[in-house]
C-alpha positions as CSV (number, residue, x, y, z in Angstrom):
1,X,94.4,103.0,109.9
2,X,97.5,104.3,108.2
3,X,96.9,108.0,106.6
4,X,99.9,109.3,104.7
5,X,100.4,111.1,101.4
6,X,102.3,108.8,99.0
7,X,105.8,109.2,98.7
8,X,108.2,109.4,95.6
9,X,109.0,106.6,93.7
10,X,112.4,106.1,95.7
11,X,111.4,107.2,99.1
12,X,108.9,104.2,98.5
13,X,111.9,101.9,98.4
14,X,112.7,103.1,101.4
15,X,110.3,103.8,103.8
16,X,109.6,101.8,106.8
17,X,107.4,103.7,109.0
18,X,103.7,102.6,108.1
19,X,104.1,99.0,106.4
20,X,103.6,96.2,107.6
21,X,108.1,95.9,107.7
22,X,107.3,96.7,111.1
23,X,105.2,94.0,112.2
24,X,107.6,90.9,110.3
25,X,111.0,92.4,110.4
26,X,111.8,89.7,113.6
27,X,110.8,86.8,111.3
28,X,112.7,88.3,108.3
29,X,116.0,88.3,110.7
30,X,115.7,85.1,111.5
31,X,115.0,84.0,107.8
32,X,118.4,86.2,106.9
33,X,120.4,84.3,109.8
34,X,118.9,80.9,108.6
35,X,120.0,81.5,104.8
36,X,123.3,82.5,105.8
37,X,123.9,79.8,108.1
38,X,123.2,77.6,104.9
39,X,125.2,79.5,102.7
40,X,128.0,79.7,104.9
41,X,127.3,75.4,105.3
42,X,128.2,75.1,101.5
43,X,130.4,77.5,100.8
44,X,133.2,76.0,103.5
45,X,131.7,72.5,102.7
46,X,130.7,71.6,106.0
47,X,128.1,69.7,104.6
48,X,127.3,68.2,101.3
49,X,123.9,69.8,100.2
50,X,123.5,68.8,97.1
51,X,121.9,70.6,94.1
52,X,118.1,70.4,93.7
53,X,115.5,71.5,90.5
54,X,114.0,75.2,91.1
55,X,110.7,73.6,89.3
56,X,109.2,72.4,92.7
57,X,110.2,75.3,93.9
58,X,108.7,77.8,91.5
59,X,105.7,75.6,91.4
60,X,105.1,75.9,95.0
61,X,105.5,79.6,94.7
62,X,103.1,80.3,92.0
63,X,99.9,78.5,94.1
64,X,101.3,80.4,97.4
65,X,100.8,83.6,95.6
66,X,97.2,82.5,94.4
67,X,96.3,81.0,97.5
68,X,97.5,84.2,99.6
69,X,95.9,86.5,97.1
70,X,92.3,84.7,97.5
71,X,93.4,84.8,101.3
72,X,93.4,89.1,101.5
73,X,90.6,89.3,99.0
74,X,88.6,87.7,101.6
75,X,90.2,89.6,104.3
76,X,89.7,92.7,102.7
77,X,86.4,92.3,101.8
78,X,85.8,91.8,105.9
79,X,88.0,95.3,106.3
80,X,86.0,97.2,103.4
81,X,82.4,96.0,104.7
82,X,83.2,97.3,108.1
83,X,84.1,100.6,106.5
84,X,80.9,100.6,104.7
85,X,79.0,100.0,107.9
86,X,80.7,102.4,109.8
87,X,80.1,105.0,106.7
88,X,76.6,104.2,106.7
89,X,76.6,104.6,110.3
90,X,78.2,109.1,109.6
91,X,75.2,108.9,107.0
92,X,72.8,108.4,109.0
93,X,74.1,110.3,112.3
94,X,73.9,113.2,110.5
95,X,70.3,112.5,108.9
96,X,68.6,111.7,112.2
97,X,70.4,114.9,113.7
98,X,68.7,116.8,111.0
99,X,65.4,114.9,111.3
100,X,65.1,115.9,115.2
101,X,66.3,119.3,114.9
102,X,63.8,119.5,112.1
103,X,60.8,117.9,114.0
104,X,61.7,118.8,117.3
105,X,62.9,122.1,117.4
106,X,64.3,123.3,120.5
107,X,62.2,120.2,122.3
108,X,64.0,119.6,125.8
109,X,63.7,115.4,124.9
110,X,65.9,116.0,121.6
111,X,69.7,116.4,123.4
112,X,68.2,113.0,125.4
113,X,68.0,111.5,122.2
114,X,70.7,112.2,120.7
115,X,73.1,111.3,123.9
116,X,71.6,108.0,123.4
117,X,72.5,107.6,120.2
118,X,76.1,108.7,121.1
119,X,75.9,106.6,123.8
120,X,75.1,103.9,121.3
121,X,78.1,104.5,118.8
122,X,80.5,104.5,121.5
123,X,79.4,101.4,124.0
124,X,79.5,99.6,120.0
125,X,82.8,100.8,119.3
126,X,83.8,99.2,123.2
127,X,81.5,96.2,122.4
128,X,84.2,95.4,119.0
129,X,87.2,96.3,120.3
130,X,86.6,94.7,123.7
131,X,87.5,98.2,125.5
132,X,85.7,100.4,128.2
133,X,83.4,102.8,126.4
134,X,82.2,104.0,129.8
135,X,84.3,107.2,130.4
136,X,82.5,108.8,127.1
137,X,79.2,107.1,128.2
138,X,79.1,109.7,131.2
139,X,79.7,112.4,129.0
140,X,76.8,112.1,127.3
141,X,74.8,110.6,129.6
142,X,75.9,111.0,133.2
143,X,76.8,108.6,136.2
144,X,73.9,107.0,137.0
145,X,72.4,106.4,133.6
146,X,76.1,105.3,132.1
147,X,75.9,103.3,135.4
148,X,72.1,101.6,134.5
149,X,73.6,100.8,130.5
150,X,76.3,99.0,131.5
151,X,74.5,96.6,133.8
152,X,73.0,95.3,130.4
153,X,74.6,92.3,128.3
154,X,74.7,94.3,125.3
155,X,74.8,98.6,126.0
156,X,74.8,99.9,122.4
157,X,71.7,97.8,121.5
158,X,69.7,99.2,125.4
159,X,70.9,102.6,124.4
160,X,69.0,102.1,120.8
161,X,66.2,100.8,122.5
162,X,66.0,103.7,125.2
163,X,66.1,105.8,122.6
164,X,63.2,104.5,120.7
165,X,61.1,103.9,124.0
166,X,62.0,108.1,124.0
167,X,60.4,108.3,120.8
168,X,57.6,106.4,121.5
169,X,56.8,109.0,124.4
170,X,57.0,111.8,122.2
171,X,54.5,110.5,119.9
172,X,52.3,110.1,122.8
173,X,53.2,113.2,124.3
174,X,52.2,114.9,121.0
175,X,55.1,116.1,120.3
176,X,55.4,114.4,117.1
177,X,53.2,112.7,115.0
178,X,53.0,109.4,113.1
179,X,55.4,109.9,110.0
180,X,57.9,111.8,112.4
181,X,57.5,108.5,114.4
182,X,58.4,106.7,111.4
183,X,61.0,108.6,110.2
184,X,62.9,109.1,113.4
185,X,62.6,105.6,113.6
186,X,63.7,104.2,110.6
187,X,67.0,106.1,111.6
188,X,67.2,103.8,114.2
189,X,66.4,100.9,113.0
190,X,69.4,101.4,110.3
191,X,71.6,102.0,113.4
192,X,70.9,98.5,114.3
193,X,71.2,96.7,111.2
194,X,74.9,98.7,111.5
195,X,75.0,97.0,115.0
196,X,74.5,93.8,113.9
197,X,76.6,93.9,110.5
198,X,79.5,95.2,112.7
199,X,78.9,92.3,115.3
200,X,78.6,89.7,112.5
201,X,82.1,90.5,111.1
202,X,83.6,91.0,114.7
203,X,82.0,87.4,116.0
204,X,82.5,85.5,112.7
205,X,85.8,85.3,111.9
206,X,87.7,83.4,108.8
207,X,87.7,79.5,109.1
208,X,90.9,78.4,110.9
209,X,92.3,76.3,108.0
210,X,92.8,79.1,106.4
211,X,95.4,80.9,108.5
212,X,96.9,77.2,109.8
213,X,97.5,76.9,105.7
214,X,98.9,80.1,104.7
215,X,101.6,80.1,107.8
216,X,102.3,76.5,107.8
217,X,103.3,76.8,104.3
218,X,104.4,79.8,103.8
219,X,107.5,79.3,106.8
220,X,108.0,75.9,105.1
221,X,108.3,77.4,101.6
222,X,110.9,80.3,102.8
223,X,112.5,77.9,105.1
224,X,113.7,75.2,102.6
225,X,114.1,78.0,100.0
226,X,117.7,78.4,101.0
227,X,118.5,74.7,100.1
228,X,117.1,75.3,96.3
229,X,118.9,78.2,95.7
230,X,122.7,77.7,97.5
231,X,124.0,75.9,94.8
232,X,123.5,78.1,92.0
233,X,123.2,81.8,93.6
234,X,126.2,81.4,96.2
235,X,126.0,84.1,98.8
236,X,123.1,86.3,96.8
237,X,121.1,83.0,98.4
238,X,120.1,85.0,101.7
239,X,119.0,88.6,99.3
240,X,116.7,86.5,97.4
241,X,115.3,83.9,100.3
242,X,114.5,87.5,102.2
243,X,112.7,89.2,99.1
244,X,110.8,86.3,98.9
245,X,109.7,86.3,102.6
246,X,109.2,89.8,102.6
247,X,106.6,88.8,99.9
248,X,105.2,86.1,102.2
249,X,105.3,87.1,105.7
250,X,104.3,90.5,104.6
251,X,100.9,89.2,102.9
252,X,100.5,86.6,105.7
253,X,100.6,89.4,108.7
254,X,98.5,91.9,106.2
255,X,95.7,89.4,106.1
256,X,95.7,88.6,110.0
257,X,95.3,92.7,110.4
258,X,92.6,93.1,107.4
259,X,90.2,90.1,108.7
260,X,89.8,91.8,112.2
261,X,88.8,95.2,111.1
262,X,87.7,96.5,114.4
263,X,91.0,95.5,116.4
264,X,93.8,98.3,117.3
265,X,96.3,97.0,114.5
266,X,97.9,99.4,112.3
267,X,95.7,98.6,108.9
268,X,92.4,98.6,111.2
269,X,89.4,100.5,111.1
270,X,89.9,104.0,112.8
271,X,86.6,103.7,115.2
272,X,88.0,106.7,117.4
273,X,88.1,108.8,114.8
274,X,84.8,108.0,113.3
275,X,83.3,108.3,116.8
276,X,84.1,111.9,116.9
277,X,83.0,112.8,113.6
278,X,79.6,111.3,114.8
279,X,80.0,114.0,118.0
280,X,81.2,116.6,115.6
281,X,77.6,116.3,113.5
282,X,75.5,115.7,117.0
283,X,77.3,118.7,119.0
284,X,76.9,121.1,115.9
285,X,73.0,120.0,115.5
286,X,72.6,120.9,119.2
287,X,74.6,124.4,118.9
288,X,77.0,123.4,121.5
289,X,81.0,123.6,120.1
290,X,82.3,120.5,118.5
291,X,85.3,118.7,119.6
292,X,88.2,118.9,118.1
293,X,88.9,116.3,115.0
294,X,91.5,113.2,115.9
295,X,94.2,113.5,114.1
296,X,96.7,111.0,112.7
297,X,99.5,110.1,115.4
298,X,102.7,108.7,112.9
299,X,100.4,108.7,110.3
300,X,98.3,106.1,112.2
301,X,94.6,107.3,112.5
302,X,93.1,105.4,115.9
């Protein structure tokens, strides 16, 4: 995710580093090269191109913009529930630390159960972003337990599950009794409802259509742009056609990164991060020194 303080009004003319410039300046070249070529076509009259009305044009242009903007509503609303989740998630890290550290004391079993449920955040984070979780999965819970989790289809949800069958002996145990059950279980059961909001938006993605549409006629519309515009706006042809696809492209590619909210794109959710803020709240509950916060690399937060 991109964390940077916003800049002055002109430095935000300028600035490159951190939009989404980066990711469609290739198609803008070629869009630049294209217009020219055109330009240079009618200006030495290599080729008769003759004049066409702006009204198609215009037309066109108005129901991209409403079509794109309904486009990264719905991806953003993919982005910001994933945020939620993973918020709700920090909310209720921290409450089920304080639970068990208020139930359980100094109980040997309460590090056991909260290295599962670190275990748990991290195998999800790997589960989303189709990466190996397992080098912080022995951190918290060795080799051969890390080792036993991964052999199952779906780690984070085992982990939660270990973790409750851990509660469950406590209760019998008499460790705790029947509203501690409940409550240190309720904290778990909202850790999977995370789990499966998360896997929802991860495993359901936008309808196809969708991006086929926007792309399709968005390369058309800046492609044949050129051809509208030569005949009246002479060589300031290739300015415009590449404001225009900046527009464009720029919304296209923003979508593509907002409807995957878990990926490693610039615009994505920072899961590292949030992971150690989870460890932060567990390592402080168990007395043992935090590690150190993830900071922004080029004001990209991972």
């Amino acid at each position: 995710m991109i964390v940077r303080n916003r800049p002055g009004a002109l430095a935000l003319m300028f600035v490159v580093r951190g939009t989404i410039l980066t990711a469609i300046y290739p198609q803008l070249l070629m869009l630049l090269l294209f217009a020219l070529l055109i330009q240079a076509v009618h200006q030495w009259q290599w080729l008769n191109i003759p004049p066409f009305s702006s009204a198609p044009f215009a037309l066109l242009g108005v129901a991209m913009s409403i079509f794109l903007g309904f486009r990264n509503n719905a991806a953003y609303d993919r982005w910001w529930e994933g945020r939620l989740q993973w918020g709700h998630m920090v909310d209720e890290v921290r409450s089920l630390s304080r639970s068990s550290e208020t139930l359980l004391g100094d109980h040997p079993q309460r590090r056991q159960l909260l290295a599962l449920v670190a275990a748990y955040f991290h195998a999800l984070r790997g589960r989303l972003r189709s990466e190996d979780a397992s080098p912080q999965l022995r951190h918290w819970l060795g080799e051969e337990r890390t080792a036993q989790v991964l052999t199952h289809s779906n780690p984070a949800d085992f982990c939660l599950r270990d973790a409750g069958r851990l509660v469950g002996g406590l209760y019998r145990d008499g460790a705790i009794d029947t509203i501690g059950v409940q409550i240190l279980d309720r904290h778990l059961s909202e850790l999977a409802k995370i789990q499966s909001a998360s896997e929802r938006l991860a495993g359901t993605r936008m309808p196809f259509a969708y991006t086929v549409l926007t792309h399709r006629v968005a390369y058309l519309y800046c492609y044949l742009l050129p051809f509208g515009l030569v005949t009246n706006m002479g060589w300031l042809t290739p300015v415009l056609t590449v404001l225009l696809g900046y527009t464009f492209f720029g919304l296209d590619a923003l979508s593509e990164q907002l409807e995957e909210p878990f990926g490693r794109e610039a615009n994505d959710l920072p899961l590292e991060a949030l992971c150690r803020v989870h460890e932060i709240s567990i390592a402080e509950s168990l007395g043992e020194k935090p590690p150190a916060e993830i900071l922004p690399e080029n004001f990209i937060l991972h």
